[in-house]
N, C-alpha and C positions, 0 to 999 in steps of 0.2 A: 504493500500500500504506500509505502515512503516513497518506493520507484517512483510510481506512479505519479506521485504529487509532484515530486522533485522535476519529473517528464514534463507534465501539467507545467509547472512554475518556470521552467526554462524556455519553453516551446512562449510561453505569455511574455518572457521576458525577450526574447530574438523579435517576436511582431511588433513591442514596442519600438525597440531601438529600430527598426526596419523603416516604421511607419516615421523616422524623424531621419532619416537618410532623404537628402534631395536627390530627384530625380534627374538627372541632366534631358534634357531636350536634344529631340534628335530633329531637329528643323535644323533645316539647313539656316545658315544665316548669309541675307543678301550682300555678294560681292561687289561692288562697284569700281571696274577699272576705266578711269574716265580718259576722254581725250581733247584737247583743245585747237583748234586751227582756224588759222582767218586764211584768206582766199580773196585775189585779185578780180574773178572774172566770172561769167556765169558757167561757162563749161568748166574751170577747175572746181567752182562749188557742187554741183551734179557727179563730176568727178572724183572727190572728196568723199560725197556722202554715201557711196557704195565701197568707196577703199577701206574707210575707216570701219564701215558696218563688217566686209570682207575681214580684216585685219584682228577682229574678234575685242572690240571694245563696246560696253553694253552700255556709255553715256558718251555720248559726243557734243561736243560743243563747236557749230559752225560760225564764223564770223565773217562779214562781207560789208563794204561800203560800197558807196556811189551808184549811179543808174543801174547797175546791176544789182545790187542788193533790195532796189525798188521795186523790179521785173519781178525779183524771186518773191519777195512780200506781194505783189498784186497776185501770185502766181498761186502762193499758199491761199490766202484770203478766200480767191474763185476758187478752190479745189481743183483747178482744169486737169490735175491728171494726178493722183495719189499716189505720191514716189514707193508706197510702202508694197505696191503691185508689182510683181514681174514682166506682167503686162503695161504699164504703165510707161507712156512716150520718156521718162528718164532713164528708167531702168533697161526699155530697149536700148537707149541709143548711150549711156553711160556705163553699163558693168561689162567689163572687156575681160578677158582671158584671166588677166592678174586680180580681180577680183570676183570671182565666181562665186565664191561663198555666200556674196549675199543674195543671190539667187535662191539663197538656202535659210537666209536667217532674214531673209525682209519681212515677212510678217510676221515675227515677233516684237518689232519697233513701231515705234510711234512717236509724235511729236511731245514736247513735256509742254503742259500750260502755263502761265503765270497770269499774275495780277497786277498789273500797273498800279504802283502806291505812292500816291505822293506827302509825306510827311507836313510837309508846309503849306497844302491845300485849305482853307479856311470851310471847310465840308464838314456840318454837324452830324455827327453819329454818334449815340448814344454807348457810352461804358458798357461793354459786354465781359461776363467772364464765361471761360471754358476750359473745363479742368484746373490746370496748374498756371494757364497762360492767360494775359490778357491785353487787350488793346485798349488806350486810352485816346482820348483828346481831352486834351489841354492846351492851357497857352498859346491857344492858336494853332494847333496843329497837333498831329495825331503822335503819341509818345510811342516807340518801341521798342523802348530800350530794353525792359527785360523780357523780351522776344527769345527764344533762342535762333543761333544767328545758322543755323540750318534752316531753318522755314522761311527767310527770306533772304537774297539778295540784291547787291547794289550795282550796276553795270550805267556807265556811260551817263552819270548823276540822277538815276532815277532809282526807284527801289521797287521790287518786284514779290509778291508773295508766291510763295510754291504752292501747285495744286495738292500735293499728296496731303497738306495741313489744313484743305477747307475745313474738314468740322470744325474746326477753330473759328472760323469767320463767322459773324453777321452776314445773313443772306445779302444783305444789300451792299455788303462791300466787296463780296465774294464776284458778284456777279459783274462787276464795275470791269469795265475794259481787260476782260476774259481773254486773251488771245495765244497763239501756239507758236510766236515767238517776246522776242524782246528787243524794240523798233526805238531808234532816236534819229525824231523829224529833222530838226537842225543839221546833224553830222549825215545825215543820208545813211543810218549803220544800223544793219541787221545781224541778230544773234539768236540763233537756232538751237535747241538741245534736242536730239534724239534718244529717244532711253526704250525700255524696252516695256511692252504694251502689259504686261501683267505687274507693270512695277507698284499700284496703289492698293494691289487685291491681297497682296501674300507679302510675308515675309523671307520667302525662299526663290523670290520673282525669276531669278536667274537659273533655275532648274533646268528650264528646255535648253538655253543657251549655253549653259554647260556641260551637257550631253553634247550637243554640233559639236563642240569646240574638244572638248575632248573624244569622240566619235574621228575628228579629222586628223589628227595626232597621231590616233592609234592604228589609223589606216595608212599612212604616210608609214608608218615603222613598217606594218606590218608587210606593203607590199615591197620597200626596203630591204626586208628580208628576204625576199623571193627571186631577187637576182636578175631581174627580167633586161636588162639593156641589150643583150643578146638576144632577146627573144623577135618574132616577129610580132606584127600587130593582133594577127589573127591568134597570133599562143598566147599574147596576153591578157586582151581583153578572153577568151576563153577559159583562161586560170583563172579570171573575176567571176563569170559566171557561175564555175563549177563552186567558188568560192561560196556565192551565193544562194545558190542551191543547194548547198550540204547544210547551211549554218541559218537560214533564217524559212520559217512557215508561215502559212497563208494563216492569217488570223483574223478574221474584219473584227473582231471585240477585242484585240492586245489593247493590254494595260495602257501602256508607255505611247503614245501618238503612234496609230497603225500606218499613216500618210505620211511618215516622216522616216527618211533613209538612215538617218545618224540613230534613232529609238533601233531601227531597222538591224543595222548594224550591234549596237550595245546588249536587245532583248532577243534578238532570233524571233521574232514577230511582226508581221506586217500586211498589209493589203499590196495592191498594185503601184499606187502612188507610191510607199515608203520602197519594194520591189525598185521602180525605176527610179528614185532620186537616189537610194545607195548606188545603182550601177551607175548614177550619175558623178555622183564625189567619187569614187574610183577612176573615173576615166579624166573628170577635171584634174585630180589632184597630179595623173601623170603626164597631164597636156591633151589632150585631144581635145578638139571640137565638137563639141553634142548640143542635143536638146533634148528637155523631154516634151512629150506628144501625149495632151490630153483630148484626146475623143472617144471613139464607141468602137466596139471588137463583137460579133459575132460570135455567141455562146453556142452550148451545147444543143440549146434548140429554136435557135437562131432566131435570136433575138437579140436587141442590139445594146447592149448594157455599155457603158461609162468605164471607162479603163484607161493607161497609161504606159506609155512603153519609152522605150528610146531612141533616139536616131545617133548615129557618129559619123564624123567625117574621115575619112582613111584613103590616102593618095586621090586625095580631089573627088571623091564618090562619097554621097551618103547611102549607109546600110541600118537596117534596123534590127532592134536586139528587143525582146520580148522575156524575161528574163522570171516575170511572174508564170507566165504559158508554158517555161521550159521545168524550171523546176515543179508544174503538176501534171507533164507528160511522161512519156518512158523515155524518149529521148530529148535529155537536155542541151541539145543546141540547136531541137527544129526551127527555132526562130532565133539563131546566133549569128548576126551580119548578114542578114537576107536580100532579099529585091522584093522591088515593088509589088511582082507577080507571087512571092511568099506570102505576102501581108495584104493579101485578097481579102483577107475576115476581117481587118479591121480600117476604118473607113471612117470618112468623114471629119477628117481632120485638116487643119491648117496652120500654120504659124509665119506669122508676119506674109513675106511675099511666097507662096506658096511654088514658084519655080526655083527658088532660090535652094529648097530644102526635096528637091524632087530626090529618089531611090534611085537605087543602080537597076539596070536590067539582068542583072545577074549576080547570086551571093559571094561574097567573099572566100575565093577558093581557101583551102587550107594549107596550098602551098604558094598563097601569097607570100613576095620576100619584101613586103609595106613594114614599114620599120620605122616608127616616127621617135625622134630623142627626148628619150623620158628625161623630166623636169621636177618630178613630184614638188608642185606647187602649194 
């Protein structure tokens, strides 16, 4: 019976001390690697904003005077074409070779907001508190000094409040000259932040972007180790394939983004989208020319469902690679560098000038000696 009690009395004594042990948090906690640049002209600023996004920085800071920094302001204002699109007349005509990546991480960005605040404005707004923090007017003008000086700053003599700190605001100060940069009339000087689109929702904002970024790494080593400089083009996009096919399965409900190639890569999980954007960072990262090709394929009882493949360019011919269709056939390279006449089933597709991206009339033999000099980008 003493056991017993002694059992009892110890077992009560480990839940106490247990129940006063902190737990550590397994939340990631948000990284911020920022980037700052100013830019002479409208094409280096376009330029810019896909190298930097490419270059794997998750705040950017653009800066641009004179008539061109006006263009770019009249340009955001109109919406006339959402840089955050791959479709989008910037992104066609600015993401070159050397930055491909953002082709990959554009829609994870966004523009950041602020709030034009002018301290010295003689504007009655009533004392509010919020939480720990508050805004005052006084003396003629609004006090902020015990602000913490993360939720606002000061650019080009003006003062800007940060979106991510609205609940703090007064509806009615919050909403005052809203905009998705930071404009000084006088100097003609525009300043742009790009951050990344889940940054106000989580604390761990940077999750998806550090999967890409680590996903692109790991593939640069890994195909590094595969020795390919020797190889032809047809052996090496085919060792991608087979790569491909051993190591990730068709999933339309994967956890981790099924449409996304770098999840594609890290979970062994994926639909057709995630399928072609991994065989696409493979073939970007070692130079080739591609695209992927979203339209409609031809199922099993034919009918015309939503899919996505890939196109590459290999000695001046584009061939197509099917990379979802191959690994849930018996043979995985029925659709490995094909011709137009291969890719009968799937249809109705275009991207930009649709001569520009025509198919070869015949697949890529296996003893092509096409050999283009890996770069792993």
């Amino acid at each position: 019976m003493k056991n017993v009690k002694r059992i009892i009395i110890s077992t009560l004594l480990i839940v106490l001390i247990m129940s006063h042990i902190p737990i550590q948090s397994i939340e990631a906690k948000s990284k911020v690697n920022s980037k700052t640049a100013t830019v002479d002209s409208y094409d280096e600023y376009w330029t810019q904003f896909y190298k930097l996004i490419s270059d794997g920085y998750n705040e950017i800071n653009l800066i641009i005077k004179g008539e061109d920094a006006e263009k770019i302001k009249k340009e955001i204002d109109e919406d006339k074409s959402w840089p955050f699109f791959t479709t989008s007349k910037y992104a066609k005509k600015y993401i070159n070779k050397d930055s491909w990546k953002a082709r990959h991480l554009l829609f994870l960005f966004t523009y950041d907001v602020y709030n034009k605040f002018e301290p010295h404005e003689k504007e009655y707004i009533e004392e509010n508190y919020y939480f720990e923090d508050e805004i005052i007017y006084k003396n003629g003008y609004f006090d902020i000094s015990n602000l913490d000086k993360k939720m606002y700053f000061k650019w080009s003599d003006s003062y800007y409040l940060k979106y991510d700190y609205e609940f703090l605001w007064d509806y009615e100060l919050y909403n005052w000259e809203e905009e998705k940069y930071a404009w000084n009339e006088d100097k003609q000087e525009l300043r742009v932040t790009l951050v990344l689109d889940s940054k106000y929702d989580f604390d761990d904002y940077t999750y998806e972007h550090d999967n890409a970024l680590k996903a692109y790494k790991e593939i640069a080593k890994l195909m590094k180790s595969w020795k390919m400089e020797n190889m032809t083009d047809y052996q090496r996009i085919s060792k991608v394939n087979k790569y491909i096919c051993d190591h990730v399965s068709y999933n339309g409900g994967a956890e981790y983004g099924p449409g996304r190639g770098y999840n594609a890569f890290l979970f062994g999980e994926a639909i057709c989208n995630g399928y072609a954007e991994l065989m696409d960072i493979f073939l970007n990262i070692m130079g080739y020319e591609t695209v992927i090709i979203e339209a409609y394929s031809e199922d099993y009882d034919f009918d015309y469902d939503g899919h996505a493949w890939n196109i590459v360019k290999i000695d001046k011919k584009w061939y197509a690679i099917d990379t979802t269709w191959n690994d849930a056939g018996k043979d995985k390279t029925k659709y490995l560098l094909v011709s137009q006449k291969e890719m009968k089933d799937h249809n109705r597709w275009k991207v930009g000038n649709a001569k520009d991206y025509k198919l070869s009339t015949k697949r890529l033999s296996k003893t092509s000696k096409a050999k283009i000099k890996l770069v792993y980008k």
